[in-house]
C-alpha positions as CSV (number, residue, x, y, z in Angstrom):
1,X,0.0,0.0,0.0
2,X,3.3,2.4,-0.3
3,X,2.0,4.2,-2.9
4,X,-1.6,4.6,-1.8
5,X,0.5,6.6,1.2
6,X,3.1,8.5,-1.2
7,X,-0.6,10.0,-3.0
8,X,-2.4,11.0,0.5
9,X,0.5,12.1,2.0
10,X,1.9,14.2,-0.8
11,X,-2.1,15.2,-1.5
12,X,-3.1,16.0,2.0
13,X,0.3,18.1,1.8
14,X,-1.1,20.1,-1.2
15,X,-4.2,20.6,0.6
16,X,-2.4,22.7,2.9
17,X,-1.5,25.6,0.8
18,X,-3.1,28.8,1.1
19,X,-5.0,30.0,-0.8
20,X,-6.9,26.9,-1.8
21,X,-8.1,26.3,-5.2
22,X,-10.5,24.0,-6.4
23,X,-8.6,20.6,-7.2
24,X,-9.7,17.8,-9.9
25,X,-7.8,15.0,-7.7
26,X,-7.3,11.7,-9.3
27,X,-10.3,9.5,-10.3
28,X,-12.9,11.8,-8.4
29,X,-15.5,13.4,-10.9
30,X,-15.0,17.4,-11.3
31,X,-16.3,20.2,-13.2
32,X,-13.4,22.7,-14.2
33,X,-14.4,26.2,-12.7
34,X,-14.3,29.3,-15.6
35,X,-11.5,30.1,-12.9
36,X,-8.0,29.2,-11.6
37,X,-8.1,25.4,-10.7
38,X,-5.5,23.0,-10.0
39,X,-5.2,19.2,-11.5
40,X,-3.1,16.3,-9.8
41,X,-1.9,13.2,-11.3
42,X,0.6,10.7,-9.8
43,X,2.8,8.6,-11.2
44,X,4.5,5.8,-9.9
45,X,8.6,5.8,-11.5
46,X,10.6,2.6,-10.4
47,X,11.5,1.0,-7.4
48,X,15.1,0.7,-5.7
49,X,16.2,-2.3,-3.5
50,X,19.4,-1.1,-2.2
51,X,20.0,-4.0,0.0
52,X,19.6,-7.3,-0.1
53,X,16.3,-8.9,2.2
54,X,12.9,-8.1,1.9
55,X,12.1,-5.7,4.3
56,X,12.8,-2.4,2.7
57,X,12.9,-0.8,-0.6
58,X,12.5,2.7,-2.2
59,X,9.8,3.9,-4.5
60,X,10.2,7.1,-6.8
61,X,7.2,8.5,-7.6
62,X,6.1,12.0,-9.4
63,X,3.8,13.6,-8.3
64,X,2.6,16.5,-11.1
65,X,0.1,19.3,-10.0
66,X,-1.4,21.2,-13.1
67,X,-2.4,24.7,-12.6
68,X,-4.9,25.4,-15.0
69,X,-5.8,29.4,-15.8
70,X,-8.4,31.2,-18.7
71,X,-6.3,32.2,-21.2
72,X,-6.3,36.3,-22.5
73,X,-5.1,37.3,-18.9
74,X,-1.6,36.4,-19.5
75,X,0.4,33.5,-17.2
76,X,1.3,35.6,-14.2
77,X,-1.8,34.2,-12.2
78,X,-0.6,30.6,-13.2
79,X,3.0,30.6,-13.0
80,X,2.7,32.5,-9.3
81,X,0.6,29.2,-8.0
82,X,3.2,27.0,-9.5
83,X,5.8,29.1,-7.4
84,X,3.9,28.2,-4.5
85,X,2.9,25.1,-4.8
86,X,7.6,24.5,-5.4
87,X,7.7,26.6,-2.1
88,X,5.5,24.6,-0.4
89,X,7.1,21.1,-1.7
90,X,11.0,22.8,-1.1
91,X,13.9,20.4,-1.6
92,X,14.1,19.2,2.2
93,X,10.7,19.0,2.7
94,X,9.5,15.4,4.5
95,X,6.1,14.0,5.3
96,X,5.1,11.0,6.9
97,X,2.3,8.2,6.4
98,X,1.8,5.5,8.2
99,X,5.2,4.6,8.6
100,X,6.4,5.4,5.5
101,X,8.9,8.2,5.5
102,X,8.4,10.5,1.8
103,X,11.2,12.9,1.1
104,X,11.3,16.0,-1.8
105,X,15.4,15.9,-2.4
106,X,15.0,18.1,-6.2
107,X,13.8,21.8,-6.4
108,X,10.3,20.7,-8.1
109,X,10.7,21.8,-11.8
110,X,7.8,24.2,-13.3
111,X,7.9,23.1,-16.9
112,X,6.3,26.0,-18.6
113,X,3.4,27.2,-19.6
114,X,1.6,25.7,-22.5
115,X,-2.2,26.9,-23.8
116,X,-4.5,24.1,-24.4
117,X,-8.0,25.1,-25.9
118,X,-9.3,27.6,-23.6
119,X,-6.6,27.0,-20.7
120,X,-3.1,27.9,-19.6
121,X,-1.3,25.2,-17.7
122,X,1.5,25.3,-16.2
123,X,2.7,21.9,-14.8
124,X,4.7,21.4,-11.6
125,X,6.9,18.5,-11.7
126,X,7.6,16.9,-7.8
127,X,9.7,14.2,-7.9
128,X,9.5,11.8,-4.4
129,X,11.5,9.0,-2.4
130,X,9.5,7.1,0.0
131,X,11.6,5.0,2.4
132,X,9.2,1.7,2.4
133,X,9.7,-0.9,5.3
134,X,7.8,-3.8,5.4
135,X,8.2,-6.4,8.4
């Protein structure tokens, strides 16, 4: 269940940013506001077993929030969010869920700004290391 942890750790971490926005989380229906909104998606990478026995491993998993602004009012609404949502997951940054200790060890990367149909997004790019022991 590591990476069922890694998503409500890393969401209920999102969650705590101020302002809020309305977010479309994963699988959860969601009607897109005519305003600023955020998107998450989360993508499990690869797994490490840096020693030998069963009892602990490493997952790498990306964790990609989506701000998602009207287009005609410019990016500066859209790329500040993504700024905050980087502060907010800084390079340092642990949480913990149920034993399983998650750790943000990159600068998240804001990938740019890219207009799709009516929409700006700008995607922020969180990479994670959970420390997964299993006894």
């Amino acid at each position: 269940m590591a990476i069922l942890e890694i998503k409500r750790a890393a969401e209920r971490h999102l969650q705590g940013l101020t302002p809020t926005l309305p977010t479309a989380w994963e699988g959860v229906s969601f009607t897109p506001p005519s305003t600023i909104y955020q998107r998450v998606q989360v993508q499990p990478r690869r797994i490490e077993d840096p020693v030998l026995g069963a009892g602990f491993h490493r997952e790498f998993v990306s964790f990609q929030v989506f701000v998602v602004s009207p287009v005609n009012k410019g990016t500066a609404e859209a790329i500040s969010r993504a700024e905050l949502i980087r502060d907010r997951f800084k390079k340092g940054t642990s949480l913990l869920e149920n034993n399983i200790r998650i750790h943000v060890l990159s600068t998240p990367q804001i990938a740019g700004a890219s207009v799709q149909q009516d929409r700006i997004i700008v995607p922020v790019l969180i990479e994670l290391v959970a420390e997964v022991y299993s006894y």
